[in-house]
C-alpha positions, 0 to 999 in steps of 0.5 A: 503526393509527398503530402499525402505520403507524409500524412499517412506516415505522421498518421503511422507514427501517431498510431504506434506511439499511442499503442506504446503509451497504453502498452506501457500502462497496461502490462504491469497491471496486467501482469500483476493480475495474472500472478494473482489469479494463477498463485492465489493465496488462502483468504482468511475472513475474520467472522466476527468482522462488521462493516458500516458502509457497503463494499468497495467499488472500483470504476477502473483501474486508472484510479476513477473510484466511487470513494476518496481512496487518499483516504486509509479509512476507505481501504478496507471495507471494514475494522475487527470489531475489536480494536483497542485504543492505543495508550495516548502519545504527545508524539505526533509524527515516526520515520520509516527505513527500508534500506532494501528499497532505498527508503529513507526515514519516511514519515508516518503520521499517528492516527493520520488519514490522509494519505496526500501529505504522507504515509499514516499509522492507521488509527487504532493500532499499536504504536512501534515498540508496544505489543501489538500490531502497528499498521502503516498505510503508504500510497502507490500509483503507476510505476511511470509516476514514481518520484522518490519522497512523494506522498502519493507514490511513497510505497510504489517500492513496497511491493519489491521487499522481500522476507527477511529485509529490515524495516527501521522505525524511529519513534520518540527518540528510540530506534526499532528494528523490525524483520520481515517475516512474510508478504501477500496480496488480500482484497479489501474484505480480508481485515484480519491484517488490522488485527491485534496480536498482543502475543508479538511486537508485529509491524505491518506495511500496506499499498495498493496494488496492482499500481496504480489500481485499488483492486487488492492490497500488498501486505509486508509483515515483520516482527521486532527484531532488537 
């Protein structure tokens, strides 16, 4: 009889803790999606935009997709068809600051692509201090695997910084100080965050979200400040 009591209680236990776990993945994610739906914000679609591979897919939201998304060529289905090419640069690597978040000279790799070893200027796009609009894709994933430092959860605080928050850059010995200006969430279709501005000295900071998904990016828009 206390077998039986103490199976049915082990039973008990089992049951609610695992409903814990799966609450404990699920609401943020939930949570984020429904901001989304019930404050939806204008999608603005570049009509000269041209895509050389089918659109994103997504199997779930727990990172299973049909395509490598450590990858930040794989993040939007498309580029603007009209993408200058930067003035080459012996400078390899940058360091990114964003004391609001506690981030610390994070570095960004120029014209990288792998997202695994650390956050990347996306190819094509301005280098810091230059016209322009320089890019810089950083990973994200569940809140719960968040450790400081770690390539693939580097911007899972990107999405707390808010307008008017400094982002510093260091690049080839000079220091820019960047303010942010606004932030939003576009789908992958929405390539008009890539674009070239050459009337302003644009910085723009991009992750996934909700984290630990690949439904919609956050972007952090700021300009040049010094």
């Amino acid at each position: 009889m206390i077998a039986k009591r103490q199976t049915r209680l082990l039973s008990v236990v089992l049951i609610f803790t695992g409903l814990i776990f799966l609450a404990v993945v699920l609401v943020p994610v939930t949570t984020s999606y429904l901001r989304f739906l019930l404050y939806p914000q204008p999608q603005l679609m570049d009509p000269s935009a041209t895509s050389g591979r089918p659109a994103t897919f997504v199997v779930n939201a727990f990172g299973l997709a049909s395509v490598d998304y450590t990858l930040a060529s794989n993040w939007f289905s498309s580029v603007p068809v009209s993408v200058p090419t930067p003035p080459p640069t012996k400078v390899t690597y940058f360091t990114l600051s964003a004391p609001a978040l506690d981030l610390v000279d994070i570095p960004v790799e120029i014209n990288g692509s792998d997202l695994k070893k650390n956050a990347i200027h996306f190819p094509g796009t301005s280098l810091p201090g230059n016209f322009g609009n320089s890019v810089i894709f950083g990973h994200s994933s569940l809140p719960q695997m968040y450790r400081p430092g770690y390539p693939l959860t580097i911007f899972n605080l990107l999405p707390k910084i808010k307008t008017g928050d400094d982002v510093i850059i260091r690049y080839d010995g000079i220091t820019y100080r960047y303010l942010v200006r606004k932030t939003q969430e576009v789908r992958p279709q929405q390539i008009e965050v890539l674009s070239q501005h050459f009337d302003k000295y644009q910085l723009t900071l991009v992750t996934c979200v909700p984290l630990g998904t690949y439904w919609r990016r956050f972007v952090a828009i700021a300009e040049l400040a010094n």
